[in-house]
C-alpha positions as CSV (number, residue, x, y, z in Angstrom):
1,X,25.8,-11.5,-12.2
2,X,24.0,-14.3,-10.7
3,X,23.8,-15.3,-7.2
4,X,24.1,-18.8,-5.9
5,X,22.8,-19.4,-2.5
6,X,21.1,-22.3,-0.1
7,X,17.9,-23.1,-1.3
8,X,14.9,-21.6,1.4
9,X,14.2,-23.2,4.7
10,X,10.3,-23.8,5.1
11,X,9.1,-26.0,7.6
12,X,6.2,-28.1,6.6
13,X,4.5,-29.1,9.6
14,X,3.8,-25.0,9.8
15,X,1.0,-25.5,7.2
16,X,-2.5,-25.5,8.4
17,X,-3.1,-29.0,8.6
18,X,-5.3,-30.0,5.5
19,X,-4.3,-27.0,3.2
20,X,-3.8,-27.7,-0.9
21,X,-1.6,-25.8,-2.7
22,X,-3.9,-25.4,-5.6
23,X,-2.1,-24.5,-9.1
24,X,-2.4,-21.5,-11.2
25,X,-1.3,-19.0,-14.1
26,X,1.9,-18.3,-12.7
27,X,2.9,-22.3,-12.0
28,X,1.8,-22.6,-15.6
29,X,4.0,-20.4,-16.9
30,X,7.0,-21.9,-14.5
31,X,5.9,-25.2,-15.3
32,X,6.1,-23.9,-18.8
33,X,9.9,-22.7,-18.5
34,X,11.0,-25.7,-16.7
35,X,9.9,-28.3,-19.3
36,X,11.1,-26.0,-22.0
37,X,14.7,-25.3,-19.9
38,X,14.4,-21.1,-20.5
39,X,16.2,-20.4,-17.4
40,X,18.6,-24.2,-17.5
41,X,16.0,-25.3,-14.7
42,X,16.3,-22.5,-12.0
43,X,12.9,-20.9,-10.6
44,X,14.3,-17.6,-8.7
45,X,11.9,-15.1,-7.3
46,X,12.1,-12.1,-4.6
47,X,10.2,-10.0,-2.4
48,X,10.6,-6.6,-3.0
49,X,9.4,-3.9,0.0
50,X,9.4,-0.6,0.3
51,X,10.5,0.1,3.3
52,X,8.2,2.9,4.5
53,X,5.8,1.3,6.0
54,X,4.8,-2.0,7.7
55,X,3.8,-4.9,5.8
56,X,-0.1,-5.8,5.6
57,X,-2.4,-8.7,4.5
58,X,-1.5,-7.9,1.1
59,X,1.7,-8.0,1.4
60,X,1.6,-11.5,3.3
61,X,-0.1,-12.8,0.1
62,X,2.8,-12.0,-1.7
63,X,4.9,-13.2,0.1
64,X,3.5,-16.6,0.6
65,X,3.5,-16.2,-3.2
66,X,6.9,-15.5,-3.6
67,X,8.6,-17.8,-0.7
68,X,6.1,-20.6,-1.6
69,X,7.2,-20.9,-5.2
70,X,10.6,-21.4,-4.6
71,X,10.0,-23.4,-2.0
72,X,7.5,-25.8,-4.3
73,X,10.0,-25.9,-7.1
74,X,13.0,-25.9,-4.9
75,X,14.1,-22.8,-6.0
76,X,15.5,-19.8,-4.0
77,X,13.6,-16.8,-2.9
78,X,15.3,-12.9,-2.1
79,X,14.3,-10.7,0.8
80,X,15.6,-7.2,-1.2
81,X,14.5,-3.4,0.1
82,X,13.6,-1.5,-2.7
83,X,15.4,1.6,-0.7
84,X,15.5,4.3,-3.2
85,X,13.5,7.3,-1.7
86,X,14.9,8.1,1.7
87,X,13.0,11.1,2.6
88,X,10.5,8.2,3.6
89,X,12.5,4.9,4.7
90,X,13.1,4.2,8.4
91,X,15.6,1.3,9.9
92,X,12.1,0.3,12.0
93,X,10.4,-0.6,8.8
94,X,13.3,-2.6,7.8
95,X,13.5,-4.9,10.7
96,X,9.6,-4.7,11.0
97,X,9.5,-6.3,7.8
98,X,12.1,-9.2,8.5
99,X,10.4,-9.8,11.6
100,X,7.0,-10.2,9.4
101,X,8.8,-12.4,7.1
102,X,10.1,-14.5,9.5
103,X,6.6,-14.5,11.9
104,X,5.2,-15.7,8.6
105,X,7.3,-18.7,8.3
106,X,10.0,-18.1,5.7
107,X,13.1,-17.7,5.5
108,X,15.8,-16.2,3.0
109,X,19.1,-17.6,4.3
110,X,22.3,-15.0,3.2
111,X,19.8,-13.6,0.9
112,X,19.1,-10.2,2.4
113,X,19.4,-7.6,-0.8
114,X,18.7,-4.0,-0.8
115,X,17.9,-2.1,-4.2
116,X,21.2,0.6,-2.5
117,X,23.7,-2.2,-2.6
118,X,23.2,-1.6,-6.4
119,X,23.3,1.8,-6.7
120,X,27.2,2.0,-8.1
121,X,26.2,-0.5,-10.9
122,X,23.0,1.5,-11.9
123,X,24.9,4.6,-12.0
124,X,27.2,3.0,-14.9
125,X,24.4,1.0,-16.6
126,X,23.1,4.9,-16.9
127,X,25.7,6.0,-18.0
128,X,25.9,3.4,-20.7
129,X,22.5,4.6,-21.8
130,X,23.4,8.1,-22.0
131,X,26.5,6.8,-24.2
132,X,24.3,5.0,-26.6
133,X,21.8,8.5,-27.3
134,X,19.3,6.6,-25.2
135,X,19.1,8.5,-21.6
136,X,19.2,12.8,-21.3
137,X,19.5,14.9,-18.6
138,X,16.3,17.1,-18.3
139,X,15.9,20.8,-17.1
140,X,12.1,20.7,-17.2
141,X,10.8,20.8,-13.7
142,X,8.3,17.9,-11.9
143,X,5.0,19.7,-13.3
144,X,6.6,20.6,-16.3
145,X,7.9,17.0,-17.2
146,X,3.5,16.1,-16.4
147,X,2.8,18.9,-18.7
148,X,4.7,17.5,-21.6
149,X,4.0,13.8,-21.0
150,X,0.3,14.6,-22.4
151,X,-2.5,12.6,-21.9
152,X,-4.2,8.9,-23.0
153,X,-5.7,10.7,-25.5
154,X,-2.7,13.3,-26.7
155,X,0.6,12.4,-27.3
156,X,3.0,14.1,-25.3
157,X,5.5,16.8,-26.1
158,X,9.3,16.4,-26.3
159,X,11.5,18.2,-24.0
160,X,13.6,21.3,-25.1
161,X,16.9,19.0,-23.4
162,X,15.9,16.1,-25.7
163,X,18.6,16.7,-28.1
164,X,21.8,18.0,-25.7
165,X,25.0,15.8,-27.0
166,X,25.7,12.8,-25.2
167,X,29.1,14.5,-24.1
168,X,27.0,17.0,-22.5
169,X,24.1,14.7,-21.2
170,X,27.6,12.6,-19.4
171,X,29.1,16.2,-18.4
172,X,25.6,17.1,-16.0
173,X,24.9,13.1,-15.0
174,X,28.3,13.5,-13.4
175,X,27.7,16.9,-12.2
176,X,24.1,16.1,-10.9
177,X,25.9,12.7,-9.0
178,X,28.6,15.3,-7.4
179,X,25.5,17.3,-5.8
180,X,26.1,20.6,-7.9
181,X,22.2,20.9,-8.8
182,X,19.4,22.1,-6.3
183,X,16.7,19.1,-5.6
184,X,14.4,18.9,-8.5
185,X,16.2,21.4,-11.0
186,X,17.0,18.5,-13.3
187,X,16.4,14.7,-13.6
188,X,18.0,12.0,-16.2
189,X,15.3,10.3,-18.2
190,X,15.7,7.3,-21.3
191,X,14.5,8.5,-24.7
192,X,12.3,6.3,-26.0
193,X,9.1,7.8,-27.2
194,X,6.8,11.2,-26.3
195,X,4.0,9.7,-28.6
196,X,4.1,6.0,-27.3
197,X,0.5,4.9,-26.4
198,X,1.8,3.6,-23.3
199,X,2.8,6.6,-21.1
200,X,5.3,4.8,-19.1
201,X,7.3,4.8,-22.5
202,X,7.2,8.4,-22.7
203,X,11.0,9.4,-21.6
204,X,10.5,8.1,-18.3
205,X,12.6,9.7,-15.3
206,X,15.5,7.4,-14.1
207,X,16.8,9.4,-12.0
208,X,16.3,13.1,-9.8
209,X,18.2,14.7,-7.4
210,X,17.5,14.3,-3.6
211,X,20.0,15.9,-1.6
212,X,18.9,13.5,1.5
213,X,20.8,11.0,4.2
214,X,20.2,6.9,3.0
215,X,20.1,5.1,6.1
216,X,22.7,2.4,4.5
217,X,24.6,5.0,2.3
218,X,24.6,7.5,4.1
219,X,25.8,11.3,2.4
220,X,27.4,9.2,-0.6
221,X,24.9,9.5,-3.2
222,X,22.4,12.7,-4.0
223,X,21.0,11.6,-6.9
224,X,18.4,8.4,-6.5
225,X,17.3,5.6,-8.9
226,X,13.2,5.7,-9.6
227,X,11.9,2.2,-9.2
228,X,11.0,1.6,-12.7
229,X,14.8,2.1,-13.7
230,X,16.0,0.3,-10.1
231,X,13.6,-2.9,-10.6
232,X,14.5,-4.7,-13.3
233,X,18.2,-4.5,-13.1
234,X,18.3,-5.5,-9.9
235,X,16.0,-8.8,-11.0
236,X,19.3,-8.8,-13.6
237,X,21.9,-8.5,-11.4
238,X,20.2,-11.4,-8.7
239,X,19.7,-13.7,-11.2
240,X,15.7,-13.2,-10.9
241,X,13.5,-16.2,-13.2
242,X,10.1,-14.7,-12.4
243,X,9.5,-11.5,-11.3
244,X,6.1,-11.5,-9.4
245,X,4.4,-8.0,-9.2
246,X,0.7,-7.0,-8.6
247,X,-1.4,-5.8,-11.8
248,X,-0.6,-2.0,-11.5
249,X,2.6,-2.9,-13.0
250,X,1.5,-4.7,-16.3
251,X,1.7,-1.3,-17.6
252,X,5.5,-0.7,-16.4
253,X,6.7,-4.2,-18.2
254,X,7.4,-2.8,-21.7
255,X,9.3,-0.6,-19.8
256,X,10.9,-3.0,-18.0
257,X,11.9,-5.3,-20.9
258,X,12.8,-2.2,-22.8
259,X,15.9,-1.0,-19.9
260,X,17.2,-5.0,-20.2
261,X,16.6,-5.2,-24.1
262,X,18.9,-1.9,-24.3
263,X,21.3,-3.0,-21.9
264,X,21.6,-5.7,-23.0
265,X,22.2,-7.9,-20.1
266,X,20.2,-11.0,-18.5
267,X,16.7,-10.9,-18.3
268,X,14.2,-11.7,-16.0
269,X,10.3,-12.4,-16.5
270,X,8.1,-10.0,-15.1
271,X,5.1,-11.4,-14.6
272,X,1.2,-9.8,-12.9
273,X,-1.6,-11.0,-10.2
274,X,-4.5,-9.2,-8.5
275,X,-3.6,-7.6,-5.2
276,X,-5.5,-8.5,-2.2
277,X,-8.4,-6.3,-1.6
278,X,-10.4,-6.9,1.6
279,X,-13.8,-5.7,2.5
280,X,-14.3,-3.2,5.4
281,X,-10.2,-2.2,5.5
282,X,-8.1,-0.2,3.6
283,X,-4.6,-1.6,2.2
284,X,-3.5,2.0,1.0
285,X,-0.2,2.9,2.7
286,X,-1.3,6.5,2.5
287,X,-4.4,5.5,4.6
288,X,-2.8,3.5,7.1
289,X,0.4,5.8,7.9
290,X,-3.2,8.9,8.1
291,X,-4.5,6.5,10.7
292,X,-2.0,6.0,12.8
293,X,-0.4,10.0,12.5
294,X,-4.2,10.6,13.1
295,X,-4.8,9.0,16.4
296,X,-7.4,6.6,15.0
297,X,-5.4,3.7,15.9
298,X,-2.8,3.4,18.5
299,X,0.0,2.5,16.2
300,X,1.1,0.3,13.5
301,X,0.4,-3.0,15.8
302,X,-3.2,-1.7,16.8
303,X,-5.0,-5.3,16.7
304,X,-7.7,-3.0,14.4
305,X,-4.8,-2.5,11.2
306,X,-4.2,-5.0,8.9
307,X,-0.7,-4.6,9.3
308,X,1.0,-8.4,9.8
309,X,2.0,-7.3,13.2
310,X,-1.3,-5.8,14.3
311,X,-2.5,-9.3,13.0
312,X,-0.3,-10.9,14.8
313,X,-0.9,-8.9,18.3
314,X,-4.3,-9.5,17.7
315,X,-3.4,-13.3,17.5
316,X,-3.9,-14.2,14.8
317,X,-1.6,-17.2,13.1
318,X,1.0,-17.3,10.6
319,X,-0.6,-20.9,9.8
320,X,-4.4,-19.0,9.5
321,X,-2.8,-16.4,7.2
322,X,-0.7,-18.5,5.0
323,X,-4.2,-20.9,4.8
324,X,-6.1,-17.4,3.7
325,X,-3.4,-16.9,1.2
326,X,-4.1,-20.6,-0.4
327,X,-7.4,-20.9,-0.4
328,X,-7.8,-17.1,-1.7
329,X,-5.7,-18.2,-4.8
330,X,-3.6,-16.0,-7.4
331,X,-5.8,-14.0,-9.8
332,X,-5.7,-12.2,-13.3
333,X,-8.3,-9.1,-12.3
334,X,-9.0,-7.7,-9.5
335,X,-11.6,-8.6,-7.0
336,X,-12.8,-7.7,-3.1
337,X,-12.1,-10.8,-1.2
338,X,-14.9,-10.8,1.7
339,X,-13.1,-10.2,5.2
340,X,-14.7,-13.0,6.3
341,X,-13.0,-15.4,4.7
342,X,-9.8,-14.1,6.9
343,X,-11.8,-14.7,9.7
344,X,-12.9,-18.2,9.1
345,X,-9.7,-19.1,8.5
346,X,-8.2,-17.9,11.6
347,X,-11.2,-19.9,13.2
348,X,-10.5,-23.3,11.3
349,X,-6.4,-23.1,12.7
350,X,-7.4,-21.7,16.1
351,X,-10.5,-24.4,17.0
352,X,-8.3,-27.3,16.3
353,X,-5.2,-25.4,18.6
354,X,-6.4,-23.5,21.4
355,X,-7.3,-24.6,24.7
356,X,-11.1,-23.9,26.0
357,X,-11.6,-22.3,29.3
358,X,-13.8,-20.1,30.7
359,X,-13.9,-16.7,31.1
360,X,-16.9,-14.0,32.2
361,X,-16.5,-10.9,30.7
362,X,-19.4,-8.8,31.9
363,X,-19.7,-10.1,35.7
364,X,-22.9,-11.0,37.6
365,X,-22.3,-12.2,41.0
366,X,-24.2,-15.5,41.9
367,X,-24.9,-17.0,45.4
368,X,-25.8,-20.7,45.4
369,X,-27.7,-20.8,48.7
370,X,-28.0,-24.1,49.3
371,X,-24.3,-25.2,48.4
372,X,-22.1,-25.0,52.1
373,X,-20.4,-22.6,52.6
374,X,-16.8,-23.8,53.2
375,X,-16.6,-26.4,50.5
376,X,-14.6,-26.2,47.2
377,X,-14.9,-28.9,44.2
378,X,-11.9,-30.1,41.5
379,X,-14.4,-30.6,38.5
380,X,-12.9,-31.8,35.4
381,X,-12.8,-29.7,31.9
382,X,-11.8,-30.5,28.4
383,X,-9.2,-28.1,27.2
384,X,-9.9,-28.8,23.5
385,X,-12.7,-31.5,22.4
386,X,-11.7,-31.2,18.8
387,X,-8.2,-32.6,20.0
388,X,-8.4,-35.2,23.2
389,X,-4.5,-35.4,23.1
390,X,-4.8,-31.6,24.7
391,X,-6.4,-33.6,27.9
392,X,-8.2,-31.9,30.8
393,X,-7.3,-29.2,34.0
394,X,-9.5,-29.1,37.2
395,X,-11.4,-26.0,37.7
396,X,-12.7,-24.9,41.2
397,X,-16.7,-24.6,42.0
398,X,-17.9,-22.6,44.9
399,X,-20.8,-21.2,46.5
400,X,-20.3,-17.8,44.9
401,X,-19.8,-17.9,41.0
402,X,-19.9,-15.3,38.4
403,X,-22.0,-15.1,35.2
404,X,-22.7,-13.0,32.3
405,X,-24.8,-10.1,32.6
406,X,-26.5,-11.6,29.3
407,X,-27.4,-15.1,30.9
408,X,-29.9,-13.2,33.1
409,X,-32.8,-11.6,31.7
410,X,-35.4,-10.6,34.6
411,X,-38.1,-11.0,32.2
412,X,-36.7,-13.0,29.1
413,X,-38.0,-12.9,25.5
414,X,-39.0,-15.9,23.6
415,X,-37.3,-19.0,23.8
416,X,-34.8,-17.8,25.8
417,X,-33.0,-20.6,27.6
418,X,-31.0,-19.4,30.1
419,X,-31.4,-18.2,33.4
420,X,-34.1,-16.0,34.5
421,X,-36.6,-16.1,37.6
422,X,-37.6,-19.5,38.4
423,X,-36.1,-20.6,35.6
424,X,-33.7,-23.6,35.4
425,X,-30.0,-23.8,33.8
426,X,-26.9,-25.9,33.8
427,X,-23.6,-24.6,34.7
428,X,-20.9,-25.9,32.1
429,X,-18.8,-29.1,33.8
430,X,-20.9,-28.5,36.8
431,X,-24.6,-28.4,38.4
432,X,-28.1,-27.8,37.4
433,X,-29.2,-24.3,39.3
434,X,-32.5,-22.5,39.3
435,X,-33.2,-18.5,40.2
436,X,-34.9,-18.0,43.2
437,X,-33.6,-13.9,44.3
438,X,-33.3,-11.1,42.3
439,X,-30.7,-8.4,44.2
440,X,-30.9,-4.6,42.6
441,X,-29.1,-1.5,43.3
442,X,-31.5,0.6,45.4
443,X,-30.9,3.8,43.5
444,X,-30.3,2.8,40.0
445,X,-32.7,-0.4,39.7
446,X,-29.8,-2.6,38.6
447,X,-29.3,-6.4,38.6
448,X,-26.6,-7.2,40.9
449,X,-26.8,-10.5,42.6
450,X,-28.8,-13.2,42.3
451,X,-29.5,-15.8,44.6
452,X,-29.9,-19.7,43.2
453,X,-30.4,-23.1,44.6
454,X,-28.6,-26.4,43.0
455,X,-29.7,-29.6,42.7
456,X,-26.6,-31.9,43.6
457,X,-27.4,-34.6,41.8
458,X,-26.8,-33.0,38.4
459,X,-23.7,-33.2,38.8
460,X,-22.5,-32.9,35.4
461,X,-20.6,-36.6,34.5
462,X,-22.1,-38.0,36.9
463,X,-24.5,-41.4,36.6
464,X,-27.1,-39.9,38.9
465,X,-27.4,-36.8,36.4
466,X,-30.4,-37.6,34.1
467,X,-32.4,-34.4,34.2
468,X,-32.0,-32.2,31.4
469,X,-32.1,-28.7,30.4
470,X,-32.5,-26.1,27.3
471,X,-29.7,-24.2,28.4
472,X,-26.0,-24.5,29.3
473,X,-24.2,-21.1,30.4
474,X,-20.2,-20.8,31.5
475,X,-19.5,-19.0,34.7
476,X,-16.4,-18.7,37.1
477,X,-15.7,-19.3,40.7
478,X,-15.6,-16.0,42.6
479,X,-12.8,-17.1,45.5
480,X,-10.5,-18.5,42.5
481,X,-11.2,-15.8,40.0
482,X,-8.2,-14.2,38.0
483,X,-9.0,-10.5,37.4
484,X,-8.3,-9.3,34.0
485,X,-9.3,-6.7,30.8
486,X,-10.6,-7.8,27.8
487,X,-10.7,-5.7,24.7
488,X,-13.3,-6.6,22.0
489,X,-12.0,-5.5,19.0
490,X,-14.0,-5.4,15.6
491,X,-13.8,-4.2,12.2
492,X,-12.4,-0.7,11.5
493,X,-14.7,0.0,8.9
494,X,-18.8,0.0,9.1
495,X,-19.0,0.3,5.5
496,X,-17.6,-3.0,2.7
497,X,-15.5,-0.6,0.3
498,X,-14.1,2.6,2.6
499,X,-12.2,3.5,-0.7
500,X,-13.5,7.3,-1.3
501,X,-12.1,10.4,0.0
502,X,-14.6,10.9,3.0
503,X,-12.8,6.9,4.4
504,X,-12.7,8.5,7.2
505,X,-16.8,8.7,8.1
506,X,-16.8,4.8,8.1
507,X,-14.2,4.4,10.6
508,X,-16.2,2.0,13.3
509,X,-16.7,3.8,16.6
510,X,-17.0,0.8,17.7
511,X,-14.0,-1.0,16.6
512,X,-12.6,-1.2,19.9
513,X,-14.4,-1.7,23.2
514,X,-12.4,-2.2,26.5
515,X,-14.0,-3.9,29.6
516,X,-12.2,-4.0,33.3
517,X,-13.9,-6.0,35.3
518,X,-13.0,-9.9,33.7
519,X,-13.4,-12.5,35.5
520,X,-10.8,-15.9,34.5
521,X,-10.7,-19.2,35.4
522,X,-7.5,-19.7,37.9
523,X,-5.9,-22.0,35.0
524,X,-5.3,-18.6,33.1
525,X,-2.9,-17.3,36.1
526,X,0.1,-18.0,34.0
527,X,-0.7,-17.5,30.9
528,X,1.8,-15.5,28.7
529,X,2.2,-12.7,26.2
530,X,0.4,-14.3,23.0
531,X,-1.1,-17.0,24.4
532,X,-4.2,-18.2,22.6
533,X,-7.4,-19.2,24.2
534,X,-11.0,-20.3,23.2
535,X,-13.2,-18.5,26.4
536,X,-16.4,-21.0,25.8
537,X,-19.0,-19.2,24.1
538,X,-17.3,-15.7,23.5
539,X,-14.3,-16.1,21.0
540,X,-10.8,-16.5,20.6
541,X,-8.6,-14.1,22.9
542,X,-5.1,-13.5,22.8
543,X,-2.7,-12.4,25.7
544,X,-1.5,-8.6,25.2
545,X,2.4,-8.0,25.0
546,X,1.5,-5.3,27.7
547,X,0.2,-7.5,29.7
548,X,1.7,-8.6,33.6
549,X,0.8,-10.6,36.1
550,X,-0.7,-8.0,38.0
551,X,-2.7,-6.6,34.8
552,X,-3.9,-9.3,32.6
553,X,-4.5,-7.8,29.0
554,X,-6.4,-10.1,26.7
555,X,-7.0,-9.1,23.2
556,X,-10.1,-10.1,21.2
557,X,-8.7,-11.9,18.3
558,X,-12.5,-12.9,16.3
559,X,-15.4,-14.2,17.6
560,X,-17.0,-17.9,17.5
561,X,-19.2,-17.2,14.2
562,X,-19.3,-14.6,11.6
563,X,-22.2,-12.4,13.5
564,X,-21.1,-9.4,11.7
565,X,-22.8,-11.1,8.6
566,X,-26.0,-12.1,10.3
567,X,-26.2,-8.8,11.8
568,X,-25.9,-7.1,8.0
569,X,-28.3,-9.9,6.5
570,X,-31.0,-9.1,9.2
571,X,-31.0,-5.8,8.4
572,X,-31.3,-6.2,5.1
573,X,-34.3,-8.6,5.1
């Protein structure tokens, strides 16, 4: 049966701005089948998760695969769960994934499929199967049915159940369905071929009992389809062109064209790319569900996982990610895309989007001694010079200001241009000051005030101001500041390829560093939950979802360059 539907709703203008969607193997092949008419003109792909889990970057690749084909070839795309093991599927993940979809820009209409709404038809396709000497029921337990499989090398060995009588192999299929068998004491599996070279062709399982509550079918079924015996005839039954997997299924497609040749029914293309890997992170389900069951992250949405929505409370884009997805391309064999490239593109989308302001993270107070005491100025700021139609905002200047801790050194190394004693800087948008007082904790020897003197005709704009200095720091008023926390996240991972079985030694210590005593420009007041800002010469921050007027939460979301790089370059040279 095939299903008709609306075609996808995509809306352009979401694309990062200067994005090409560049061709490859898989348009070939569809470009292939449309001038040749194999499937009278349709292009009909789907998006198949698991739900038991969230989504992460690779995932997002496929589905800007997936959803971007139809939508190029104005074809349709499916959102179907492949729910067939629900010892480990959860209604969260299900509507964490349509929210990811969604988030991500795409959209598929009335075409919300789940692997269970098949279930009745797969039982009689089996039973078909078992009518034409092709499917058994099986007695040989899990390890066993390994044992016999043999090796790359060896061919396997045939089961001692091989031969039962189709009348008999019907009799238990039906008795396994009614829930008369313990979990695991017998499975159905197609006869094909115990010395095939491909193992997958060696009398797969389709089916083993699981005496277990489906969150859609509740009690109804005990027995449960594998997804090598579910995948393809659901493809068949949706009316599936192109069936889009990642490579470590190339060895599962004789298997699936075998299941349609047999049944003889429509049949889809299955066709293979390279799934994203990306340096210093780990895609592994496994790994991410040990991460957050393990307390190294603070859930699935931890800004540090490459979970979509941990991306996304990071704030990052759906634009950034759907640009990543383009410019890394589809691929034959696999590769380690750098995590960089993630991060630049997050920076091309946000530079061009986010408003500048100013924000100190690591306080030092600053008294202007010379400015009066009881006066306030309205000095104007760009919010975004690489896009004049975002305008201006007037930020306050007073007599006491706050700096960074870094834009003070008491005795400063080489060419180091900003302020230090005697020394001469220029506040961003506003004056010329020099250092004149250094103010330290009596006990601890600590920098905590310093006292400065501005020269007011350096008023930056202004036709008067023609002296010039080296160095240009940002800094906030203290009457007008907005209290808030920033936390700096970085990469999980100190190590490129955390892949082995000791992952867990690389995890960053690092990776997450909170500070409490932010100081904000007063524009920031109202800013919202996922609000995206540039603060000037720190990074891109996001707003928290936990975050409240009376607790500002800004999240880290990458900083200005790629220093992570120069940092690993330097210490190799």
């Amino acid at each position: 049966m095939i299903k008709n539907s609306k075609s996808a709703i995509y809306n352009p203008q979401l694309a990062l701005e200067g994005s090409q969607k560049a061709t490859n193997f898989i348009r070939e092949i569809i470009d292939e089948d449309l001038r040749t008419n194999k499937y009278d003109g349709r292009v009909y792909t789907r998006f198949p998760p698991e739900p038991n889990g969230y989504l992460h970057i690779g995932h997002a690749k496929s589905i800007c695969l997936n959803f971007g084909i139809a939508r190029d070839y104005n074809g349709l795309c499916n959102l179907r769960f492949d729910d067939t093991n629900p010892t480990k599927e959860e209604v969260e993940y299900v509507e964490s994934i349509k929210e990811d979809v969604r988030w991500l820009g795409f959209d598929w209409n009335d075409r919300e499929y789940y692997a269970s709404d098949y279930f009745d038809q797969l039982y009689e396709y089996a039973i078909q199967l078992i009518k034409k000497g092709e499917a058994y029921v099986c007695d040989l337990s899990a390890d066993e049915v390994r044992e016999y499989r043999g090796t790359l090398t060896e061919p396997g060995k045939e089961s001692p159940y091989r031969n039962r009588s189709d009348e008999e192999n019907l009799e238990l299929f039906e008795r396994m369905k009614n829930g008369e068998f313990p979990d695991g004491s017998r499975t159905l599996r197609a006869k094909i071929d115990m010395s095939h070279p491909n193992m997958n062709m060696r009398d797969p399982v389709m089916y083993r009992i699981l005496h277990a509550s489906h969150h859609r079918t509740g009690d109804k079924w005990c027995i449960y389809p594998t997804y090598d015996w579910a995948h393809g005839q659901s493809d068949s039954i949706e009316g599936i062109t192109h069936s889009i997997c990642t490579l470590e299924f190339a060895d599962h497609r004789l298997l699936y064209d075998w299941f349609l040749d047999e049944l003889e029914i429509y049949h889809p293309q299955q066709i293979e790319f390279a799934r994203l890997e990306l340096s210093y992170t780990v895609m592994s389900k496994r790994k991410l569900l040990q991460l957050v069951e393990e307390d190294y992250v603070k859930g699935w949405d931890d800004p540090r996982m490459p979970t979509i929505s941990g991306l996304r409370r990071r704030g990052y884009t759906p634009e950034a990610i759907r640009y990543f997805a383009d410019r890394i391309g589809v691929a034959k064999r696999e590769n380690m895309i750098d995590v960089a490239l993630l991060e630049d593109s997050l920076r091309e989308d946000l530079n061009k989007r986010s408003p500048r302001v100013m924000a100190v993270l690591r306080p030092l107070k600053v008294v202007i001694d010379n400015y009066p005491d009881d006066k306030i100025e309205e000095l104007d700021a760009l919010n975004n010079p690489e896009n004049p139609n975002m305008g201006s905002r007037k930020i306050p200047f007073s007599k006491v200001i706050y700096i960074e801790q870094d834009d003070f050194r008491e005795v400063p190394p080489p060419k180091y241009f900003r302020l230090s004693p005697g020394n001469e800087v220029r506040l961003r948008y506003a004056y010329i000051i020099k250092c004149v007082d250094v103010v330290k904790d009596k006990k601890s020897g600590e920098v905590i005030e310093l006292h400065c003197t501005y020269d007011p005709e350096t008023k930056s704009g202004s036709s008067q101001s023609q002296r010039k200095v080296k160095g240009t720091i940002h800094w906030v008023s203290a009457a007008h500041a907005v209290n808030a926390e920033a936390r700096l996240y970085d990469r999980l991972f100190m190590i490129e390829d955390p892949s082995g079985d000791n992952w867990r030694d690389f995890i960053n210590p690092n990776s997450l560093v909170v500070l409490t005593t932010c100081k904000l420009e007063p524009s920031l007041a109202t800013a919202k939950p996922q609000d995206r800002f540039q603060f000037e010469r720190l990074g891109y921050f996001c707003v928290d979802y936990d975050s409240t007027p009376k607790r500002f939460l800004f999240n880290r979301t990458v900083t200005l360059r790629d220093t992570w790089t120069k940092i690993e370059k330097a210490a190799k040279s």
